[in-house]
C-alpha positions in Angstrom: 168.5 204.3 53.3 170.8 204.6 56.2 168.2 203.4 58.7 168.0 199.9 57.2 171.5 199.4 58.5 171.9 198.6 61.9 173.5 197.5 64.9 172.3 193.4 65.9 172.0 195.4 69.8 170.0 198.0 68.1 166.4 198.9 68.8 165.4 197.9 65.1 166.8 194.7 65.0 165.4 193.7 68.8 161.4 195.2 67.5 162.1 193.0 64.1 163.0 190.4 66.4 160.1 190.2 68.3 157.8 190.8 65.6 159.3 187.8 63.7 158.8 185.8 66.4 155.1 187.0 67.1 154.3 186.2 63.3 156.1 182.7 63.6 153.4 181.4 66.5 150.4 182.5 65.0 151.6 180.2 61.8 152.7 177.6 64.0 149.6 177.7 66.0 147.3 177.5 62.9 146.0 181.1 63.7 146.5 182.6 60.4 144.8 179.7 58.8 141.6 180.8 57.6 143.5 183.8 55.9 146.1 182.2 54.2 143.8 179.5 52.6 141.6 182.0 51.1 143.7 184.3 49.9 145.9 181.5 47.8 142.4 180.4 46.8 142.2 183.9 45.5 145.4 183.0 43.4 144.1 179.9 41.9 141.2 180.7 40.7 142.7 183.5 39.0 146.1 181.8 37.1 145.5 181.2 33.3 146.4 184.7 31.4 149.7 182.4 29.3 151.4 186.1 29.4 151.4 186.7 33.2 151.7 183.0 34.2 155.2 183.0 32.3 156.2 186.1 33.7 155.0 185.3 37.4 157.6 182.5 36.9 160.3 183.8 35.3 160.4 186.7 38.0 159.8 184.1 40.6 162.9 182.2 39.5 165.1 185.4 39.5 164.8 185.1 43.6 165.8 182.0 43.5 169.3 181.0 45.6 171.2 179.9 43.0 170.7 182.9 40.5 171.2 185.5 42.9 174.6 183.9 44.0 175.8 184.3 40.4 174.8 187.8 40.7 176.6 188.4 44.0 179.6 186.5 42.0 179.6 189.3 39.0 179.2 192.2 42.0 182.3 190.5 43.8 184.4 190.5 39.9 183.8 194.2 39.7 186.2 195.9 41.8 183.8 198.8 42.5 180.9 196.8 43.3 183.0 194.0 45.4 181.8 194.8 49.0 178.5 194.8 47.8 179.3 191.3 46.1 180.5 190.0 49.1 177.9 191.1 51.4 175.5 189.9 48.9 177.0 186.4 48.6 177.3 186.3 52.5 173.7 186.8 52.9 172.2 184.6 50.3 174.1 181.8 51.8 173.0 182.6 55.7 169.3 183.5 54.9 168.8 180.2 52.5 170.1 178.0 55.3 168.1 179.8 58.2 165.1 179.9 56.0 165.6 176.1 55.4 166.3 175.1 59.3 162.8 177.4 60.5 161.0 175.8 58.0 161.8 172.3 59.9 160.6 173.5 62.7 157.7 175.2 62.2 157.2 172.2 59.4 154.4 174.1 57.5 152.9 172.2 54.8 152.8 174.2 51.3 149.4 175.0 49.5 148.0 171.9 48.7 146.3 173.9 45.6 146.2 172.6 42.1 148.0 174.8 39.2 145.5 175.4 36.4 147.6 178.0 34.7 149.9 177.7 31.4 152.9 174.9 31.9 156.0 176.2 32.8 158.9 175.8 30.7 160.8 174.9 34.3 160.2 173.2 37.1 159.9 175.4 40.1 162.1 175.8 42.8 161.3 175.3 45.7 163.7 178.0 47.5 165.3 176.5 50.7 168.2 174.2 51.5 169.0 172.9 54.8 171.6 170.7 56.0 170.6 167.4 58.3 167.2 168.3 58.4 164.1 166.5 56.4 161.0 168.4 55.2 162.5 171.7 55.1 162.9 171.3 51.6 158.9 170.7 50.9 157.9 173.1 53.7 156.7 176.7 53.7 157.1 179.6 56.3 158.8 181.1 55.9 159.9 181.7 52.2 163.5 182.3 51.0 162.9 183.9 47.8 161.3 186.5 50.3 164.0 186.6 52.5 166.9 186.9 49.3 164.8 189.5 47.3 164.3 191.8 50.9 168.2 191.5 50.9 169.1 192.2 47.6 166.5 195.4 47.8 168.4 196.7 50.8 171.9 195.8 49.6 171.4 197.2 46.3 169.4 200.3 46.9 171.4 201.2 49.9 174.6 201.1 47.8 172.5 203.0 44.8 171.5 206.0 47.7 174.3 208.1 47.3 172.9 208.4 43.1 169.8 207.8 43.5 168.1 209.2 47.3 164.8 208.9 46.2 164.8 206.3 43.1 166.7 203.6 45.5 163.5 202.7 47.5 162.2 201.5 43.7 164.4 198.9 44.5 161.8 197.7 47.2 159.6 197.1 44.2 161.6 193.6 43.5 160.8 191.6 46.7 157.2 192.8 46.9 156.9 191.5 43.3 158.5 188.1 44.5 156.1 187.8 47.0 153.4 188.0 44.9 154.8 185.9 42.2 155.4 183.0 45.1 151.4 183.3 45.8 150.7 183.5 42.6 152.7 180.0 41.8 150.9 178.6 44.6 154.5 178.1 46.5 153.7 180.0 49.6 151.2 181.4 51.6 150.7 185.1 52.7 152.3 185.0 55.9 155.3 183.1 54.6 156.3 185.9 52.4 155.8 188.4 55.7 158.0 186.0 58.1 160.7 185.7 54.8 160.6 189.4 54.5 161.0 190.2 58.2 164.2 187.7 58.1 165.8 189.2 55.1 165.2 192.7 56.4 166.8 191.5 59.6 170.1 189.8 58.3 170.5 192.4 55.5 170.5 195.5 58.3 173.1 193.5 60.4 175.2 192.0 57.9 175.9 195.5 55.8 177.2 196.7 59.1 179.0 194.0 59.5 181.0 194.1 56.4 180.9 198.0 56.7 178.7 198.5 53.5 178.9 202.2 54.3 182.0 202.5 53.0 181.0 202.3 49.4 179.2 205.6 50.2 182.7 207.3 51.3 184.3 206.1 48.4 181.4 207.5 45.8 181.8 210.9 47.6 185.9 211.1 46.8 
């Protein structure tokens, strides 16, 4: 896992850069269009199993900002886990409000697809906050829950490496999950999920080297 942290003058970070910004023009240009549309047609016509509807949401709500910040919060009480906690809190905070301020810009509307699946016991989410800005709230690319669940797989299974070599990359599992449960809810399109992920993979490598996340490594050898 140690090549997911790195430098913001890295090579990684300046390819994930450009790639981010590649992705963000075809969406903002309506190239991606076609694609999008049909696969969250896909989605719709598929929602109605009561089971998986309820679970798509419940595991769509665990991304949200909110949730994840009280997890950060219990990471930061633990005095073994409190670099992690604080990284983690860091970067929910940063990549909800950068989330919420592209989103303005690009101003992407979300599907316009009916729900015919099973009520949900909540309302959803919509994943993205951002300060003196209007429409961010109701628009789409890219998505936070994306963004947050990228971030917590990297925090997480990074600080779980040392254990776990091999089983930390399960942790990866989580924000490909989200993604799917954000189609499947009919919150985001395909390429919102990509841009959110490419954003969450970006601040997470930085930010972990920032707060010298390694460290936690050192201490588990001692």
């Amino acid at each position: 896992m140690k090549n997911w942290i790195f430098d913001i003058r890295s090579r990684s970070f300046v390819l994930l850069a450009i790639f981010f910004l590649i992705i963000t023009a075809i969406v903002y240009f309506g190239i991606t269009e076609n694609f999008d549309q049909n696969i969250i047609l896909f989605f719709s016509e598929r929602v109605g199993n009561p089971t998986l509807d309820i679970t798509m949401q419940y595991l769509t709500e665990s991304g949200d900002a909110f949730n994840m910040l009280m997890f950060g919060i219990l990471m930061l009480i633990i005095p073994k886990t409190r670099r992690v906690g604080i990284t983690l809190m860091i970067l929910i905070v940063i990549s909800t409000l950068l989330t919420g301020y592209i989103k303005c810009g690009v101003d992407r509307d979300r599907p316009d697809f009916e729900y015919g699946g099973v009520s949900f016991p909540v309302s959803i989410s919509k994943d993205t906050f951002a300060l003196f800005c209007e429409g961010g709230y109701d628009a789409s690319y890219p998505s936070g829950h994306a963004a947050r669940s990228m971030i917590f797989a990297i925090i997480l299974g990074y600080a779980l490496s040392n254990r776990f070599p091999r089983g930390a990359y399960l942790m990866f599992l989580y924000p490909v999950l989200i993604s799917l449960s954000r189609l499947y809810v009919l919150q985001h399109y395909p390429m919102d999920v990509i841009g959110g992920s490419i954003i969450g993979i970006m601040l997470a490598g930085v930010m972990a080297k920032r707060t010298k996340l390694y460290k936690i490594l050192d201490k588990s050898k001692t």
